[in-house]
Rosetta silent file (secondary structure, phi, psi, omega in degrees, C-alpha in Angstrom):
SEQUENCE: XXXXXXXXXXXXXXXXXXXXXXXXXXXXXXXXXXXXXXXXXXXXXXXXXXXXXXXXXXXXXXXXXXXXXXXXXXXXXXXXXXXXXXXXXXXXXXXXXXXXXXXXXXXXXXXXXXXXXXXXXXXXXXXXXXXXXXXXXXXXXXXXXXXXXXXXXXXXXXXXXXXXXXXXXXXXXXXXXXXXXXXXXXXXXXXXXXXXXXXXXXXXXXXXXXXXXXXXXXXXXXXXXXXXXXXXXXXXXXXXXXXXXXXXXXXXXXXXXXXX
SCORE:     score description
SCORE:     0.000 S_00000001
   1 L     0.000  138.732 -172.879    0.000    0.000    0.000 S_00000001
   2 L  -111.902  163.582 -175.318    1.468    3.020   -0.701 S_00000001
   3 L  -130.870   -2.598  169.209    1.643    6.308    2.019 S_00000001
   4 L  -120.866  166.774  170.803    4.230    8.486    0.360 S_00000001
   5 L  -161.678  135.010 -167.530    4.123    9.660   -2.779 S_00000001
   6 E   -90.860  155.803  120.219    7.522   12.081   -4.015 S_00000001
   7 E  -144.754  126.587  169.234    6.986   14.473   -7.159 S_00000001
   8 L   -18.325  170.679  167.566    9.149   16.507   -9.169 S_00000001
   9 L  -122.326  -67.194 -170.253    7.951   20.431  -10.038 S_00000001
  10 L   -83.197   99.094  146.916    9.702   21.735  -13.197 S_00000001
  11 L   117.522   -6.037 -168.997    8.557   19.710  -16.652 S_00000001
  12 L   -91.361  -98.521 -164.477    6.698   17.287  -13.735 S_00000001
  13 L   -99.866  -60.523  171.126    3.553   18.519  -11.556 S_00000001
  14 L   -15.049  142.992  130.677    4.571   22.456  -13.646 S_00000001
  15 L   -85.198 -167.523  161.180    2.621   22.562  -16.983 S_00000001
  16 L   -71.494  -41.580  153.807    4.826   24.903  -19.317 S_00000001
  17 L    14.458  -60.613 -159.850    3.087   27.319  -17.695 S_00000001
  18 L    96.379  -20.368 -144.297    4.040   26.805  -14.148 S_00000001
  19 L  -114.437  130.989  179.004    0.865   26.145  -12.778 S_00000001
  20 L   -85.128  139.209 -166.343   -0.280   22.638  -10.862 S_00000001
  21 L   -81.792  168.069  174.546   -3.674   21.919  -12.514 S_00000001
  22 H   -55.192  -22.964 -178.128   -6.879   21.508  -11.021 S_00000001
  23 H   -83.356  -35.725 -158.060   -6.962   17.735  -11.160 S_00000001
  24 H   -78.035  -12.363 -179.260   -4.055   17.246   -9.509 S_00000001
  25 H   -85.185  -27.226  166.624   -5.600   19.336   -6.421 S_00000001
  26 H   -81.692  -34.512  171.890   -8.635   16.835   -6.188 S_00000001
  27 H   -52.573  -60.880  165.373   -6.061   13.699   -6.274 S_00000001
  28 H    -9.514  -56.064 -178.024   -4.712   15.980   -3.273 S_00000001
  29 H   -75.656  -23.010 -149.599   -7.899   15.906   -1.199 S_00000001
  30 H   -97.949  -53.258 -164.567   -8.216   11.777   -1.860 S_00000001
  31 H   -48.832  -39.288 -172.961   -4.338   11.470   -0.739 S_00000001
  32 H   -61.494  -41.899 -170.983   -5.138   13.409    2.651 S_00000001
  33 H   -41.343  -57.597 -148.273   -8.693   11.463    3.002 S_00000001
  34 H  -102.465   -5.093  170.437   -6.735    8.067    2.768 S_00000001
  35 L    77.239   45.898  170.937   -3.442    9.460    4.703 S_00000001
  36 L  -120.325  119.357 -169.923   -1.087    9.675    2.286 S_00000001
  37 L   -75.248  126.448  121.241    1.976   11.971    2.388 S_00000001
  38 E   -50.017  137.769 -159.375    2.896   14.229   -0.062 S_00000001
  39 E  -138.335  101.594  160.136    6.383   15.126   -0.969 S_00000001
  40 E   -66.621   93.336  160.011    7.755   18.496   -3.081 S_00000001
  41 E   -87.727  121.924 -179.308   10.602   17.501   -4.594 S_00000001
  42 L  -150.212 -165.460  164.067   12.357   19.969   -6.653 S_00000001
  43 L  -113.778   27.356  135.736   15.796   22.075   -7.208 S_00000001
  44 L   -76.086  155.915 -159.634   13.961   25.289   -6.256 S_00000001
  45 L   -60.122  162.994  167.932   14.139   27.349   -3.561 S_00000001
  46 L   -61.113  -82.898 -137.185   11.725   26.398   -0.148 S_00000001
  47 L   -60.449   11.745  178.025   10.534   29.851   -0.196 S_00000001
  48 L  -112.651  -15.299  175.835    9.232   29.575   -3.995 S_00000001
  49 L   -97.483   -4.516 -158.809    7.809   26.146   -3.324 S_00000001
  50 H   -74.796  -29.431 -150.259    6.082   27.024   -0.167 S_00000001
  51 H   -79.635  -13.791  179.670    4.146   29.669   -2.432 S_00000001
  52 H   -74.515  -14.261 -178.979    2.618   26.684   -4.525 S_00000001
  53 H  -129.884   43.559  155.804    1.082   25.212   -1.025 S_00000001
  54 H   -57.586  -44.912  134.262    0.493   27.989    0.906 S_00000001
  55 H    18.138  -57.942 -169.655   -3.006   26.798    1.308 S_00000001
  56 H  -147.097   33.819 -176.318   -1.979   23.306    2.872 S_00000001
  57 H   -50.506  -32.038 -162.381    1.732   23.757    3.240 S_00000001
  58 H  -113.305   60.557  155.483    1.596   22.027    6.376 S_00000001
  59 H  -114.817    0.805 -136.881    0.298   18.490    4.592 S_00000001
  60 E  -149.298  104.947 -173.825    2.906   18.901    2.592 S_00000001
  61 E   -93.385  141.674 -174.526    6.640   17.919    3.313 S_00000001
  62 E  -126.999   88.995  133.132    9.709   20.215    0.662 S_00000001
  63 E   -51.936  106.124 -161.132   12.437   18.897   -0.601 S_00000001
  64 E  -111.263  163.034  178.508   14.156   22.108   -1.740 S_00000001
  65 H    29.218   53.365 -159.510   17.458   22.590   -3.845 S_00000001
  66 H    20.330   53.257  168.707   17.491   19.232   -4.651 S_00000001
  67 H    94.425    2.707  155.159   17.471   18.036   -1.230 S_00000001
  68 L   -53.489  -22.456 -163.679   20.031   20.397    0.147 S_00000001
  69 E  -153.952  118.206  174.914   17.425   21.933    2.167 S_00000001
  70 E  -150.738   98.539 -162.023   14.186   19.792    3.379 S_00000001
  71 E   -99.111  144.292  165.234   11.249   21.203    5.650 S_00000001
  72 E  -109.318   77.959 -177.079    8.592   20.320    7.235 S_00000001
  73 L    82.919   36.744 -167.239    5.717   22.574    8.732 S_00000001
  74 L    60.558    2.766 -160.060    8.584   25.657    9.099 S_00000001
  75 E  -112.369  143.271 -165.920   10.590   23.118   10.964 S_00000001
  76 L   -76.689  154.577  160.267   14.316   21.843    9.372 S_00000001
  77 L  -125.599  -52.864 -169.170   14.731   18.258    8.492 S_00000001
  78 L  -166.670  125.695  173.269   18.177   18.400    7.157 S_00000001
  79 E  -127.081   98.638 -135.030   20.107   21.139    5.958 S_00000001
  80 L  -126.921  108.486  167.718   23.530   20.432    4.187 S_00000001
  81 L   -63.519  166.340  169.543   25.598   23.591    3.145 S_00000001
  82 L   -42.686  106.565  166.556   28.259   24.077    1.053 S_00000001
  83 L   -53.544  114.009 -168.506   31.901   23.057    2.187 S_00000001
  84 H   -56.425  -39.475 -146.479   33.504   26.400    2.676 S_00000001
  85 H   -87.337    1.648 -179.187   37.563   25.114    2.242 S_00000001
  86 H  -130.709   -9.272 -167.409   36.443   24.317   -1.795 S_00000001
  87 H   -71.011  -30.494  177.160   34.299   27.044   -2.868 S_00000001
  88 H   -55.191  -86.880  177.401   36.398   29.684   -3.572 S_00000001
  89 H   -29.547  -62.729  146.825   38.250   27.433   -6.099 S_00000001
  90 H   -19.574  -70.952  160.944   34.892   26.616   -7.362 S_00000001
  91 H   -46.349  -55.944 -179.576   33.624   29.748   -8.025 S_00000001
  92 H   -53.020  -29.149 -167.331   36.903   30.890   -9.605 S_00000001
  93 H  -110.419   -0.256  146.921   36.483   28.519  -12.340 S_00000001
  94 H   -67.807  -12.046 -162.362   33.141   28.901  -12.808 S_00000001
  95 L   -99.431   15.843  161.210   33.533   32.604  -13.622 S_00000001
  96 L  -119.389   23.937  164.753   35.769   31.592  -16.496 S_00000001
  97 L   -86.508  159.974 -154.578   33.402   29.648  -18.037 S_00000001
  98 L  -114.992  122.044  150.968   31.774   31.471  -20.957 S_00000001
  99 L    78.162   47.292 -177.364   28.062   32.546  -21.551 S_00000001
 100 L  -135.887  157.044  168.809   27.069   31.327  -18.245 S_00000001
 101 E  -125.147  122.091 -154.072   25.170   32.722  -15.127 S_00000001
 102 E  -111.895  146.001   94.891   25.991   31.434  -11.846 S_00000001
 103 L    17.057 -118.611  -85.939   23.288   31.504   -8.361 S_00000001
 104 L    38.645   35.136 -118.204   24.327   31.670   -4.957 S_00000001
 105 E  -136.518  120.205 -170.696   21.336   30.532   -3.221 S_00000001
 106 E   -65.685 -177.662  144.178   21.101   30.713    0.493 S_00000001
 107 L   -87.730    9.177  168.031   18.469   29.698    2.733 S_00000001
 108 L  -105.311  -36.101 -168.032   16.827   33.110    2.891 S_00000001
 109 L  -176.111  155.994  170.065   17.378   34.053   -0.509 S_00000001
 110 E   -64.570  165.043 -167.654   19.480   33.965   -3.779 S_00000001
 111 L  -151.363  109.440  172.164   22.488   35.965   -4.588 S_00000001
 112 L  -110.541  154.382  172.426   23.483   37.245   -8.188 S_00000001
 113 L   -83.233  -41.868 -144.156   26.005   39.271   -9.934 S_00000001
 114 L  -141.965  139.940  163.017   24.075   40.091  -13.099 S_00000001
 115 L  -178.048  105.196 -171.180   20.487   39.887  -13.923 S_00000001
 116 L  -158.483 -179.569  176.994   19.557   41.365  -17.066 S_00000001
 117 L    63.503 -146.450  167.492   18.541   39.521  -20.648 S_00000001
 118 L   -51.697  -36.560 -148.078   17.177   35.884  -21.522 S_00000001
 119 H   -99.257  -10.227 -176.440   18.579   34.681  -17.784 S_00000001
 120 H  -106.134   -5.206  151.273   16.515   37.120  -15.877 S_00000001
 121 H   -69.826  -63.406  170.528   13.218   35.816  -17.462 S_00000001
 122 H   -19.491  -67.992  165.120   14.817   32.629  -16.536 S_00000001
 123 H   -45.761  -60.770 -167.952   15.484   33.753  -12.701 S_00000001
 124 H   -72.635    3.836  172.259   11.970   35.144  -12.228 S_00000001
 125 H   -70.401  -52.344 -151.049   10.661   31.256  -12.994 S_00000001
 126 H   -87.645  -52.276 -145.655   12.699   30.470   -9.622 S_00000001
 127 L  -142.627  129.733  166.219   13.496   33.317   -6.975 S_00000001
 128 L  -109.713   -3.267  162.855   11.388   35.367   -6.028 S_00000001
 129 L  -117.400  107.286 -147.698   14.310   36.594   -3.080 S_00000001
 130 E  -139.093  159.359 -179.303   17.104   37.539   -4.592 S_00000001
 131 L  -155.702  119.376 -149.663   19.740   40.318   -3.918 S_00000001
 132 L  -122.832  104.709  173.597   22.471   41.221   -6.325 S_00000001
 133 L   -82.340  164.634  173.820   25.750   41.548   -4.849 S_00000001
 134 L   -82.161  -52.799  162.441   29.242   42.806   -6.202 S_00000001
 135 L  -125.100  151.882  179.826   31.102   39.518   -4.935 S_00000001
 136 L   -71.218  -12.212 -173.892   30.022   35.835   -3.971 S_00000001
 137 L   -85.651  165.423 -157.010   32.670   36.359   -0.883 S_00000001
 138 L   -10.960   72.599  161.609   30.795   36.898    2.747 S_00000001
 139 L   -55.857  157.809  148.017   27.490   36.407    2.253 S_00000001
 140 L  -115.184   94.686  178.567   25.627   36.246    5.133 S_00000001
 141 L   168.708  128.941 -131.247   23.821   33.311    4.835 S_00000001
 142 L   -79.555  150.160 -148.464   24.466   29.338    4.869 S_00000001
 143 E  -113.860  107.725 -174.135   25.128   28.895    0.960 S_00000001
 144 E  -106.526  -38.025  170.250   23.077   25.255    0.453 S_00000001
 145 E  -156.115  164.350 -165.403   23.512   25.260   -3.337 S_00000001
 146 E  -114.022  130.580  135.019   25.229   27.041   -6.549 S_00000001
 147 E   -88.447  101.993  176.208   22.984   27.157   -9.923 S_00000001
 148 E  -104.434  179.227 -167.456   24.409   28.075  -12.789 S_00000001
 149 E  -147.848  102.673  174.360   22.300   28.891  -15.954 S_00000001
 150 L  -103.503  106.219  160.200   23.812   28.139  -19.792 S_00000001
 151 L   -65.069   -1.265  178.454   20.864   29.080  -21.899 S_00000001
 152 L  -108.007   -7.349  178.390   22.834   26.823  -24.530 S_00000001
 153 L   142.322  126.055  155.651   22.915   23.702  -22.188 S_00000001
 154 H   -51.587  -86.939 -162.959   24.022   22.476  -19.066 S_00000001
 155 H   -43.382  -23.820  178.602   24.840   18.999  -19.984 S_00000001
 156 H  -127.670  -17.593  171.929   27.272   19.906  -22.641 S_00000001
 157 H  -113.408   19.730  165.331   28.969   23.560  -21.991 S_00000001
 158 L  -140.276  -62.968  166.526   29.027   23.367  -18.104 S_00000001
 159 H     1.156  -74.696 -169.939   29.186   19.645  -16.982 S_00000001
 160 H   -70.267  -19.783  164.570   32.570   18.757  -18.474 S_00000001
 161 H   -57.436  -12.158 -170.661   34.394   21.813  -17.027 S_00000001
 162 L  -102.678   -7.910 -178.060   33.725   20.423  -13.183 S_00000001
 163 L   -36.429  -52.118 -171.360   35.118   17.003  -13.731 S_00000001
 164 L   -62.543   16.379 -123.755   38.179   18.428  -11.127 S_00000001
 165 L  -142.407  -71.267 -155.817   35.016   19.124   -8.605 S_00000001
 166 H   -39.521  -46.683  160.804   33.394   15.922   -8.805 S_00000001
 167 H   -39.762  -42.945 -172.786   34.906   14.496   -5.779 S_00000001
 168 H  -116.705   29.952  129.452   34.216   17.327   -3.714 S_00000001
 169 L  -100.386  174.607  159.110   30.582   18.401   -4.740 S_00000001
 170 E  -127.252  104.974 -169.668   27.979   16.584   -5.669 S_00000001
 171 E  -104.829  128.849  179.302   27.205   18.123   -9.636 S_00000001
 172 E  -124.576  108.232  152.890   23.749   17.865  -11.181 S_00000001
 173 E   -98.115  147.077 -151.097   22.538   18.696  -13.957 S_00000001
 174 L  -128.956   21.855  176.167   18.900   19.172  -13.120 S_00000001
 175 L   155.653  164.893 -163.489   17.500   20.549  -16.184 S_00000001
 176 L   -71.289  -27.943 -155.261   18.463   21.578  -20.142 S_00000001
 177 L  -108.593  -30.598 -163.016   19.172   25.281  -19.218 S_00000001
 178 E   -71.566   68.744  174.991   19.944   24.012  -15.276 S_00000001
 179 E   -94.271  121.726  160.101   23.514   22.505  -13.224 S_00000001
 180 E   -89.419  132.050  163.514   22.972   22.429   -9.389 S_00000001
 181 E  -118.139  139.140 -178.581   26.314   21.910   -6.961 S_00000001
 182 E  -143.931 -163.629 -156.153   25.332   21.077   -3.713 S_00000001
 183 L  -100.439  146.768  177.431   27.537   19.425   -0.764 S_00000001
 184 L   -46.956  163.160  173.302   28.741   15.277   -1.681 S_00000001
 185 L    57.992   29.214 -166.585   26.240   12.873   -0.436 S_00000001
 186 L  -130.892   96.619 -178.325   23.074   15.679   -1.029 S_00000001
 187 L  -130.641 -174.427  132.299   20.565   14.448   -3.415 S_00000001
 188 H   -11.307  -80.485  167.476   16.939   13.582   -3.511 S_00000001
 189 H   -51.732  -11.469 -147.637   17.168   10.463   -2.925 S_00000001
 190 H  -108.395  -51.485 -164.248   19.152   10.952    0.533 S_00000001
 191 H   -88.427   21.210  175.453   16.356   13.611    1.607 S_00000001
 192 L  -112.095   -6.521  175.851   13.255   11.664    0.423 S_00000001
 193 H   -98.470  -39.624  179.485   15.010    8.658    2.826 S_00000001
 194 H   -70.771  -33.285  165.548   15.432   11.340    5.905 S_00000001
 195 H   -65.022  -52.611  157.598   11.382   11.487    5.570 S_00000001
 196 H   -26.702  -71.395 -178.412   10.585    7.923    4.910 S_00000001
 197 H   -63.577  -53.500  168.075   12.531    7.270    8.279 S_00000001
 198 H   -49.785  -33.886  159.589   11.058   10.237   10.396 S_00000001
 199 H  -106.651    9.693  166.756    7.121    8.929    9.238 S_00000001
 200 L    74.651   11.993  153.252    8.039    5.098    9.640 S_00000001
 201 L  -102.820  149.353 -174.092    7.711    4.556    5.908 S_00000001
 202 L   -84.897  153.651  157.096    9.428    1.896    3.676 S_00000001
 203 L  -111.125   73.122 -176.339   10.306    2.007    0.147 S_00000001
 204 L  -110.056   -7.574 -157.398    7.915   -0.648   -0.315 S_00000001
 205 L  -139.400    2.237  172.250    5.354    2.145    0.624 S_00000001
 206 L   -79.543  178.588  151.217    6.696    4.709   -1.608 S_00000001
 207 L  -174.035  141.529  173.833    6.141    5.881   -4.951 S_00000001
 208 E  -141.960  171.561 -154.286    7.625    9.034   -6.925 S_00000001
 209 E  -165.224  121.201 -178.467    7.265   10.592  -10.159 S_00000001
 210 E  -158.594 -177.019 -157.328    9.913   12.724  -12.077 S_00000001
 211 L  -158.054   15.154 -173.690   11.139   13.785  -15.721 S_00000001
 212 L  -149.617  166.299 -176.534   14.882   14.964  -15.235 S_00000001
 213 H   -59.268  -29.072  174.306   18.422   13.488  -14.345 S_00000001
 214 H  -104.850   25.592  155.819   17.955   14.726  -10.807 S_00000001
 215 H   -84.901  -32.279 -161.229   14.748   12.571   -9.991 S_00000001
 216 H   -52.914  -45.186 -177.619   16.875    9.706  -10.473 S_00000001
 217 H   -76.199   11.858  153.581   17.773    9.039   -6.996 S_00000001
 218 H   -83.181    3.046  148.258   14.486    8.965   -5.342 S_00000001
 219 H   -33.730  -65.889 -178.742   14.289    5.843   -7.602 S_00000001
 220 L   -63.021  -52.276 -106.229   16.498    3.995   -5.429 S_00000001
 221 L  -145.231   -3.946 -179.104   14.377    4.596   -2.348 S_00000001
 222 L  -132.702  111.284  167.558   10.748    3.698   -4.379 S_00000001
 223 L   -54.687  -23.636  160.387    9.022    0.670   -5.111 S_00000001
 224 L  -107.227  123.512 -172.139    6.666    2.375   -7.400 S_00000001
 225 E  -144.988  139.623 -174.884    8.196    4.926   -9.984 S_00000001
 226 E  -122.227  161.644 -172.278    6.821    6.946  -12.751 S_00000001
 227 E  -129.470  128.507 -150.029    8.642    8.854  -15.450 S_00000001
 228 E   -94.369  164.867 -168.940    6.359   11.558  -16.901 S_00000001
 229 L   -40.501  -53.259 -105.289    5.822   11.200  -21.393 S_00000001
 230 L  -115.418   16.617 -171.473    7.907   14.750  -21.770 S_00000001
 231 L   -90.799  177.149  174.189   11.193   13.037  -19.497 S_00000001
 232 L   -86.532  140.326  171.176   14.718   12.532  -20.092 S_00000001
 233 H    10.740  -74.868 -169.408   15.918    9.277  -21.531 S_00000001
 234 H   -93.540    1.539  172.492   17.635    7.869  -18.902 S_00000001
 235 H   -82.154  -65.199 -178.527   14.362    8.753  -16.223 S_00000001
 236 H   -53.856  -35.058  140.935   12.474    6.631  -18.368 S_00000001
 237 H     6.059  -75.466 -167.356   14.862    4.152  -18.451 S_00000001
 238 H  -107.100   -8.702  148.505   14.353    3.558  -15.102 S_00000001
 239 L   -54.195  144.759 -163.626   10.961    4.095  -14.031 S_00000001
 240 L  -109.656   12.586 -178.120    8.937    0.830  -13.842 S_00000001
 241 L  -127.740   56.251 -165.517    5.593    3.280  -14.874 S_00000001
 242 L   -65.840  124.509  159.362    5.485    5.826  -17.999 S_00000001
 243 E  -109.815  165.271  170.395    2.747    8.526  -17.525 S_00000001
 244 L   -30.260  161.751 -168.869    1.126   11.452  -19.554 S_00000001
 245 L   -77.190 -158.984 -175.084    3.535   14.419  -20.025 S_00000001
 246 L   -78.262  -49.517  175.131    3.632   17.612  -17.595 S_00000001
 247 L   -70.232    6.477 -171.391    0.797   19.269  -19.893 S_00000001
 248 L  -141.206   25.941  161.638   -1.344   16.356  -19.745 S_00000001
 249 L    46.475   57.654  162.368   -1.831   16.374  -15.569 S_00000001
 250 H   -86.594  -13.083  139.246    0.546   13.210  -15.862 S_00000001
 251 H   -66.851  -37.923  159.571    0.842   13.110  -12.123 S_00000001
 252 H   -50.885  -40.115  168.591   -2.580   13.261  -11.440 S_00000001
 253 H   -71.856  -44.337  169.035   -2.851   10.304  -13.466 S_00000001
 254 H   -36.893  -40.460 -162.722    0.055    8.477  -11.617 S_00000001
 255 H  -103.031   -8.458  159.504   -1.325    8.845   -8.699 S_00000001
 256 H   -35.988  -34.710 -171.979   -4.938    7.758   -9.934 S_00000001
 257 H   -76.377  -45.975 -174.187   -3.501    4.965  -10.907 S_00000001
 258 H   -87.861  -18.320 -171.887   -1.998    4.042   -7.657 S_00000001
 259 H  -119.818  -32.409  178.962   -4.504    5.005   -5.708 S_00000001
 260 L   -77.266    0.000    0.000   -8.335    4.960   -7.073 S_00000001
């Protein structure tokens, strides 16, 4: 039987739009009736997913910045910052990448150099708290993940530059425009496992539903998994369920499926 149920945001529960549709808010009402937790997973900020549940935020457990940051009810679950002793070094060699826009993004709010053009339509998708500094040196405020933003691709003009990184970050890309760095060992999967144990569920009792390279690991941790039409490759791959796209309330059907 299942009692959790994970889902993505962007290309997921989003239409292109943005917007969670009306069906998926009566499969809402059925999951509380029958006592089944919901789970926001996404690589957006808390305080931008909170604004999609304000309503019933606190039915509703958020995996934020792809599990760097994961709340409950205003209350912390796990919050896993940057390591300070690599960032610098990090940073530096992001800023000689080319035709790129790099994030900051705290737990109060984001932090930019620049925000003008294509990337600041982009930005106004995500953060809606943002403050645009001169330098990335002493913020005040624990630094949970980096975004950068290649309107020509993540996966092929940012990726391969971080290879020296890879040990000491844990690098995602997490959409076509989209790379998140967050601290090693900080995924999805890891914070969709800190809930599971804190409500006493297995993932035998799971189920999630995602469309991008950083859904995979709440995979690992779910006996039922859906990959929405409109996903990447390797999500479908590995989902044991293909549903309707993002524009075609393909969560709502997932969980119809699992549940009526």
């Amino acid at each position: 039987m299942i009692k959790l149920i994970a889902s993505d945001m962007d290309g997921t529960l989003l239409n292109e739009e943005h917007v969670i549709s009306e069906r998926f808010w009566q499969q809402f009402e059925k999951l509380k009736k029958k006592g089944v937790t919901f789970v926001c997973a996404s690589g957006r900020p808390y305080y931008n997913l909170i604004e999609y549940f304000r309503e019933v935020s606190e039915d509703v457990y958020f995996i934020s910045e792809n599990g760097a940051y994961t709340v409950h009810n205003n209350e912390d679950i796990s919050v896993n910052s940057l390591p300070v002793e690599h960032l610098a070094d990090l940073v530096k060699l992001l800023e000689t990448i080319p035709k790129i826009d790099i994030i900051m993004c705290g737990k109060h709010a984001a932090y930019v150099k620049n925000l003008d053009g294509e990337f600041a339509a982009e930005f106004a998708k995500y953060y809606n708290r943002y403050e645009i500094v001169d330098s990335f040196e002493n913020i005040d405020d624990d630094i949970i993940k980096i975004a950068v933003c290649s309107l020509r691709g993540t996966e092929e003009f940012v990726f391969p530059h971080l290879e020296q990184f890879q040990d000491k970050f844990k690098i995602t890309v997490s959409g076509f425009v989209w790379l998140d760095v967050t601290a090693k060992g900080t995924h999805k999967g890891k914070a969709l496992s800190a809930i599971q144990k804190q409500l006493n569920i297995s993932p035998d009792e799971t189920m999630v539903i995602g469309d991008y390279l950083n859904d995979l690991t709440m995979f690992d941790v779910a006996e039922e998994s859906f990959a929405v039409a409109n996903a990447h490759p390797q999500i479908k791959a590995k989902a044991k369920h293909l549903t309707h796209s993002n524009n075609e309330d393909g969560v709502a059907e997932a969980i119809s499926r699992m549940i009526d």
